[in-house]
C-alpha positions as CSV (number, residue, x, y, z in Angstrom):
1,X,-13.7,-39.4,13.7
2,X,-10.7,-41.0,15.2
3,X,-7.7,-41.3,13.8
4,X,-7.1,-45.3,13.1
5,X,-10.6,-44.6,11.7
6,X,-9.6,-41.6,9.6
7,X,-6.8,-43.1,8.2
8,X,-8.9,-46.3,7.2
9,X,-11.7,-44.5,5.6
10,X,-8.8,-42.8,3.5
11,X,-7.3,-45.7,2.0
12,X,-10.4,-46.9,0.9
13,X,-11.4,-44.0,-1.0
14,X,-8.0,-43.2,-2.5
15,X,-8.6,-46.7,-4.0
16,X,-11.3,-44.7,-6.4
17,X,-9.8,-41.5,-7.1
18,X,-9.8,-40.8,-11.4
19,X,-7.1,-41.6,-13.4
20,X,-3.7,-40.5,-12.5
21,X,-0.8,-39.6,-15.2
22,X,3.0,-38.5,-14.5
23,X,2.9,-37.6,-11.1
24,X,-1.0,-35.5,-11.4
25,X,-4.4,-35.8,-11.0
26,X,-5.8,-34.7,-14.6
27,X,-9.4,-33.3,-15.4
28,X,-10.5,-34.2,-11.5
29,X,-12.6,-31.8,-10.2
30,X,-11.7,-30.6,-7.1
31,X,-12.7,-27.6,-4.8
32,X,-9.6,-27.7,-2.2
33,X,-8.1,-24.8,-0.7
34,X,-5.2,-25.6,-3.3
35,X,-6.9,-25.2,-6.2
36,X,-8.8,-22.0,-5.0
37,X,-7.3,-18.2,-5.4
38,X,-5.1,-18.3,-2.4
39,X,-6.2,-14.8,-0.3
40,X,-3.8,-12.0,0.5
41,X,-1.9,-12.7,4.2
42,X,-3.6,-13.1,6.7
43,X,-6.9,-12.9,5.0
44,X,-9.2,-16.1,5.1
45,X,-9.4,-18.3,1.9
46,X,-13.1,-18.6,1.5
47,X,-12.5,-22.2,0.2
48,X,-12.3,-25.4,2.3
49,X,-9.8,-28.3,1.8
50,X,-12.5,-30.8,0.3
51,X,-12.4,-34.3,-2.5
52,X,-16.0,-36.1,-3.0
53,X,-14.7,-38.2,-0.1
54,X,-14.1,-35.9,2.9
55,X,-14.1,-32.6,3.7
56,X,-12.0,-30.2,5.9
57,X,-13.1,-27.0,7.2
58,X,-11.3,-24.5,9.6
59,X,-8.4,-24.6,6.7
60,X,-7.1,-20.8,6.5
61,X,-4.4,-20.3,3.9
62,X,-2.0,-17.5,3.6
63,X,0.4,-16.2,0.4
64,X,3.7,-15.8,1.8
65,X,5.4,-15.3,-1.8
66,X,4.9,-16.4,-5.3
67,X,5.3,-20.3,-5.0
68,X,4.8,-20.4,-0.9
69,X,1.8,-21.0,0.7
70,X,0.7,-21.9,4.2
71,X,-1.9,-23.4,5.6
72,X,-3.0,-23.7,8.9
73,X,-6.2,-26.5,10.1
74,X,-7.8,-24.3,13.2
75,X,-10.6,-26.8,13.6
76,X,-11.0,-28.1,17.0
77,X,-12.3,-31.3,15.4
78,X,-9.1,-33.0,14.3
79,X,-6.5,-33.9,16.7
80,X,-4.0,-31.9,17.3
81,X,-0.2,-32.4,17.1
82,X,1.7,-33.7,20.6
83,X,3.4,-31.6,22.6
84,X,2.9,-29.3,25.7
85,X,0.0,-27.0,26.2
86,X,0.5,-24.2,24.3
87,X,3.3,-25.0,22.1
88,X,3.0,-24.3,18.2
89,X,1.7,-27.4,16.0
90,X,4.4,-28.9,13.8
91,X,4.8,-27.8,10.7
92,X,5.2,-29.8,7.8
93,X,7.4,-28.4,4.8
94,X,6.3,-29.9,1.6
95,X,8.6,-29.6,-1.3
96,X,5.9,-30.8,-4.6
97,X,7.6,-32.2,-7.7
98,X,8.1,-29.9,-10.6
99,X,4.9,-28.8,-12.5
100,X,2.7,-30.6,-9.7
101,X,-1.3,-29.3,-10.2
102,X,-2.8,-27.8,-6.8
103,X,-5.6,-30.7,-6.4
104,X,-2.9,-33.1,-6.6
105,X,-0.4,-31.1,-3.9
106,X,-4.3,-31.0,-2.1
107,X,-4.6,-34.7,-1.1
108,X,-1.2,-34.9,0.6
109,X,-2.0,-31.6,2.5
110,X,-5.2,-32.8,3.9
111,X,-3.4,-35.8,5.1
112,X,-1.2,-33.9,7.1
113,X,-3.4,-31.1,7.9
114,X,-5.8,-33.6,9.2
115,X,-3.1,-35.4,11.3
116,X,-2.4,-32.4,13.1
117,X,0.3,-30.5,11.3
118,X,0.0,-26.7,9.7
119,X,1.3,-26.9,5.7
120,X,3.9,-24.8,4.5
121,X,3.8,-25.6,0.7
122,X,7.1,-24.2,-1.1
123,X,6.8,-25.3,-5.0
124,X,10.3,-25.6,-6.9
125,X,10.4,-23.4,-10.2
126,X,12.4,-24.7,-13.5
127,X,14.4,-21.6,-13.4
128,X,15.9,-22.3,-10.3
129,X,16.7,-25.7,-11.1
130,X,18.4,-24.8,-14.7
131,X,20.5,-22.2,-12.8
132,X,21.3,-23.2,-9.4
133,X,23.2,-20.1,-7.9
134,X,19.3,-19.3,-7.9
135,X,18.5,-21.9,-6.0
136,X,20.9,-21.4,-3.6
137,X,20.2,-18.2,-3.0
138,X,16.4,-19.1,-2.8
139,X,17.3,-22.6,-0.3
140,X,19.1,-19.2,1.7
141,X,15.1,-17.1,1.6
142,X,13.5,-20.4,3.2
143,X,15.9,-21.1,6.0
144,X,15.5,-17.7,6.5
145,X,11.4,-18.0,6.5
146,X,11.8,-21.1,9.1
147,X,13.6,-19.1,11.1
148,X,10.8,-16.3,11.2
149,X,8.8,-15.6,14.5
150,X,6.0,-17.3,12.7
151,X,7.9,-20.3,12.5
152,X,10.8,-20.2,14.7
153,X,9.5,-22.4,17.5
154,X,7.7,-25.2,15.5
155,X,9.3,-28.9,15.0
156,X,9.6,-29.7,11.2
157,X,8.9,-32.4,9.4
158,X,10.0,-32.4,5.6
159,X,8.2,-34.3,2.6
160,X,10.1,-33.9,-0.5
161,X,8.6,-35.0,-4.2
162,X,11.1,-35.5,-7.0
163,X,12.9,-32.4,-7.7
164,X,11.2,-30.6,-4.7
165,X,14.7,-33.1,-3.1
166,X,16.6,-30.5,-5.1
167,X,15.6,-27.5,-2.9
168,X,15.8,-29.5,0.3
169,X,19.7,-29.9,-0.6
170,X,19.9,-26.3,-1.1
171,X,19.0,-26.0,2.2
172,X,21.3,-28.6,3.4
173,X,24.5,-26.8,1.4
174,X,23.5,-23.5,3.9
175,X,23.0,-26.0,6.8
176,X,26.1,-27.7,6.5
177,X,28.5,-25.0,5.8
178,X,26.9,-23.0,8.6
179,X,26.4,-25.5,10.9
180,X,25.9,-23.1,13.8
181,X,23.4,-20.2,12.0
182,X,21.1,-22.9,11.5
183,X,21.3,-25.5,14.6
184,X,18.2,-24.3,15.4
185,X,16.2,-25.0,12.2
186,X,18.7,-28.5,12.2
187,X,17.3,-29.4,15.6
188,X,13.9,-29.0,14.8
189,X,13.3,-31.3,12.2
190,X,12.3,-34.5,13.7
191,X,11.5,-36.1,10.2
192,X,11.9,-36.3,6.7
193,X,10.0,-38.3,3.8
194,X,11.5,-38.8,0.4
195,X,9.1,-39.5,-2.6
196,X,11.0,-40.6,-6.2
197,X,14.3,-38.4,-5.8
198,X,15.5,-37.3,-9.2
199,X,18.8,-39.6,-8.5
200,X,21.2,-41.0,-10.0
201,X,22.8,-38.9,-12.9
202,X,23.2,-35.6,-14.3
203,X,20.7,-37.6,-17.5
204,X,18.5,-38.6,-15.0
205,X,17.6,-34.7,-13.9
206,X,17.3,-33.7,-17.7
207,X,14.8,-36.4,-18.4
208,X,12.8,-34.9,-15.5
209,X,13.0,-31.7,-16.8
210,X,12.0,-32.8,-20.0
211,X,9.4,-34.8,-19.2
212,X,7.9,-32.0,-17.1
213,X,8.3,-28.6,-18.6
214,X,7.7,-29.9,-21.9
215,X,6.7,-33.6,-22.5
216,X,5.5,-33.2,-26.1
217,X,9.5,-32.9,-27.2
218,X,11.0,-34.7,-24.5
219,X,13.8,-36.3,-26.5
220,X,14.8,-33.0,-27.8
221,X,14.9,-30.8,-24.7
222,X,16.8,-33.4,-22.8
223,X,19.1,-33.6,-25.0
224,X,19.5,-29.7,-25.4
225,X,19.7,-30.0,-21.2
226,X,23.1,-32.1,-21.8
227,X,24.7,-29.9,-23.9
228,X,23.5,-27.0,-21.7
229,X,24.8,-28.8,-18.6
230,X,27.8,-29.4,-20.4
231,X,28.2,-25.6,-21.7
232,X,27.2,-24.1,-18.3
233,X,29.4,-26.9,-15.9
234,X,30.5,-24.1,-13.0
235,X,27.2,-22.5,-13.1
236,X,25.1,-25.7,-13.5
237,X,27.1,-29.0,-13.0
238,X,29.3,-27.9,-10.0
239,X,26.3,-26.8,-7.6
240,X,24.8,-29.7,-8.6
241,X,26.9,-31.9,-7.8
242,X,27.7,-29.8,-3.9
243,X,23.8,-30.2,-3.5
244,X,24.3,-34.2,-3.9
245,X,27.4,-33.8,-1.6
246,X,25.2,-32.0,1.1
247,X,22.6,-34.2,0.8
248,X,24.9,-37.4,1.2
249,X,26.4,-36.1,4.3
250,X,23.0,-34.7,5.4
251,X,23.6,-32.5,8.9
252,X,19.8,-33.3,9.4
253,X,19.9,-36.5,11.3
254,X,16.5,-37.0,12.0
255,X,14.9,-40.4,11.1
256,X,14.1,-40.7,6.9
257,X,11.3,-42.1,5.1
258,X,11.9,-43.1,1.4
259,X,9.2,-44.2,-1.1
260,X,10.8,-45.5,-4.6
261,X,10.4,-47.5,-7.6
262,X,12.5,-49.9,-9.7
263,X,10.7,-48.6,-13.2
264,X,11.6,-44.7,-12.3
265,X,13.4,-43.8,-15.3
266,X,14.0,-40.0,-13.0
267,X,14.9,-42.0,-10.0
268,X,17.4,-44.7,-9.7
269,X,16.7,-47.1,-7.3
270,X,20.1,-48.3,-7.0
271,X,20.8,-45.0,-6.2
272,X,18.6,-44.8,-3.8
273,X,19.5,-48.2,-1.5
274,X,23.5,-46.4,-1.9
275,X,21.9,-43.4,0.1
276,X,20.2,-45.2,2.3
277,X,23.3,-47.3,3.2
278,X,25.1,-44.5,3.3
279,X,22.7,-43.1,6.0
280,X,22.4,-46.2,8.0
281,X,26.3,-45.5,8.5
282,X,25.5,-42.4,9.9
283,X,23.6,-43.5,12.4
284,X,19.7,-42.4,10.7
285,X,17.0,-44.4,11.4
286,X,15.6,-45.4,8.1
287,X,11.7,-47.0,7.0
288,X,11.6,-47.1,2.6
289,X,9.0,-48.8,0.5
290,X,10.1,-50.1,-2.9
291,X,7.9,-51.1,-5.8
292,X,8.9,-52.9,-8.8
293,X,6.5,-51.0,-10.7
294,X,4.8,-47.3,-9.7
295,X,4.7,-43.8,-11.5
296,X,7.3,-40.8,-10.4
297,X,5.6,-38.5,-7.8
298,X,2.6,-40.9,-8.0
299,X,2.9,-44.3,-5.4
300,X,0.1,-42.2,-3.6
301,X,-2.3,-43.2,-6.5
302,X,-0.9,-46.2,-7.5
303,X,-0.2,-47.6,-4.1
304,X,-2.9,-46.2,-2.3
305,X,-3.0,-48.7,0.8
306,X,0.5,-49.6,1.2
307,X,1.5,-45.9,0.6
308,X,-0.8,-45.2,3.9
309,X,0.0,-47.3,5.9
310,X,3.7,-47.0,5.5
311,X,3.3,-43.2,6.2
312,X,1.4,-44.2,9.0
313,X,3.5,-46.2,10.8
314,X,6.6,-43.6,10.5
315,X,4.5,-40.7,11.6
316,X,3.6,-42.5,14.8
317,X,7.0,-43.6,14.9
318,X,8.1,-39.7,15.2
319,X,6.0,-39.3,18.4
320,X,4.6,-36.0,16.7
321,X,1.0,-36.4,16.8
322,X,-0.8,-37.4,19.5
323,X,-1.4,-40.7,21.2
324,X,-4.9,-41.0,20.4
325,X,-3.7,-40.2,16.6
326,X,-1.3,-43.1,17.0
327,X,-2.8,-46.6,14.3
């Protein structure tokens, strides 16, 4: 099917997916390649990447690491990403919001794995956020695994969910302080997408810990997150606040999608237009789609059509998928 028609046929049916709470699809049922046991390296998932809707076969997916899996589309059906004859597909690095269920991390891989990109799916664990010198050292592993013969020669582009923001600007500290260890992974990415940053204050990220790791007592955990934040400021507050840094003065100036909300209580959409104003400065070409009213993690539900079609329009603007692919 072509693309234009593709990405049509999608909108429409995202319009009838099953209800949708907090950022996750609940009780759907749902046979992708996410939700299935994910094979050894290297070894064929058995599964396909599938909804009722549409179905995509060819999908192999390989276990890196606990939390890391990629996925590469080797059907000849679907178009496949520009560039010259024989050059690696992009790769698209997707950064899921905390707790986010595989059928829900499924839709937004098929979109891309049906566009033309391979998947690299990194999921952020609490344990890294609660004590960032482990996320550091973890935003040091991935920059590591872009940098990996597998990787190594593809163009990146980066679609970051809520706190999945937070190990992006992990990354960035390295980046930035390193500038020329990782020009080469800095040069490659040719995009990034935002979708509901946890922004705006130190409350804001222990509301979305609370309201994700255990929503039953949210009131209570986030304010035991406070006082820990308070307790543990050089081990906790002080990284923080030199991932925000890094991520303000982002060395990655490759053009930025945002999608946000004014009723995000995790992210601040004053915050938000004070990045992207702060980015303009910089010279970054900029596209961002604000609701008054959405759900955290979840404009892809609730938005179905504009969401698209937005995401449409900056992936062709990217020149990373093919003519024919272009809306």
């Amino acid at each position: 099917m072509a693309a234009r028609g593709w990405w049509a046929l999608l909108r429409a049916k995202l319009a009838a997916f099953p209800p949708f709470v907090d950022g996750a699809y609940r009780g759907v049922p749902h046979r992708g390649l996410c939700s299935s046991p994910v094979q050894p390296d290297a070894v064929r998932s058995s599964a396909v990447m599938s909804s009722k809707d549409a179905t995509l076969t060819g999908v192999m997916a390989h276990k890196i690491r606990k939390g890391i899996t990629f996925y590469v589309n080797e059907s000849a059906v679907y178009p496949v990403a520009a560039g010259q004859p024989g050059q690696p597909k992009p790769l698209m690095l997707l950064l899921p919001w905390l707790g986010s269920r595989p059928q829900a991390q499924a839709k937004y891989c098929e979109i891309y794995l049906r566009t033309g990109f391979d998947v690299l799916v990194v999921e952020t664990e609490v344990e890294r956020f609660l004590w960032p010198r482990w996320g550091l050292d973890y935003g040091s592993e991935l920059l590591e695994l872009l940098e990996s013969e597998r990787f190594s020669q593809r163009h990146l582009l980066v679609h970051a969910f809520s706190i999945g923001g937070y190990t992006l600007a992990q990354m960035l500290v390295h980046m930035a302080k390193d500038a020329q260890r990782y020009q080469g992974v800095t040069s490659r990415i040719r995009g990034q997408i935002y979708d509901s940053l946890v922004v705006g204050s130190l409350e804001r990220m222990a509301i979305g810990v609370s309201r994700t790791v255990f929503p039953r007592v949210g009131g209570v955990v986030k304010c035991a997150s406070m006082l820990y934040f308070h307790i543990f400021k050089r081990q906790t507050v002080d990284y923080f606040n030199m991932g925000i840094d890094a991520f303000w003065n982002t060395p990655v100036k490759a053009p930025a999608l945002f999608f946000f909300c004014q009723n995000d209580a995790m992210c601040d959409a004053d915050s938000v237009e004070e990045i992207l104003e702060h980015w303009r400065k910089q010279g970054i070409n900029l596209m961002s789609k604000k609701w008054e009213e959405s759900i955290h993690a979840g404009h892809l539900r609730a938005h179905p059509q504009e969401y698209l079609s937005v995401l449409e329009n900056f992936l062709c603007s990217l020149t990373m998928v093919p003519l024919k692919s272009k809306m």
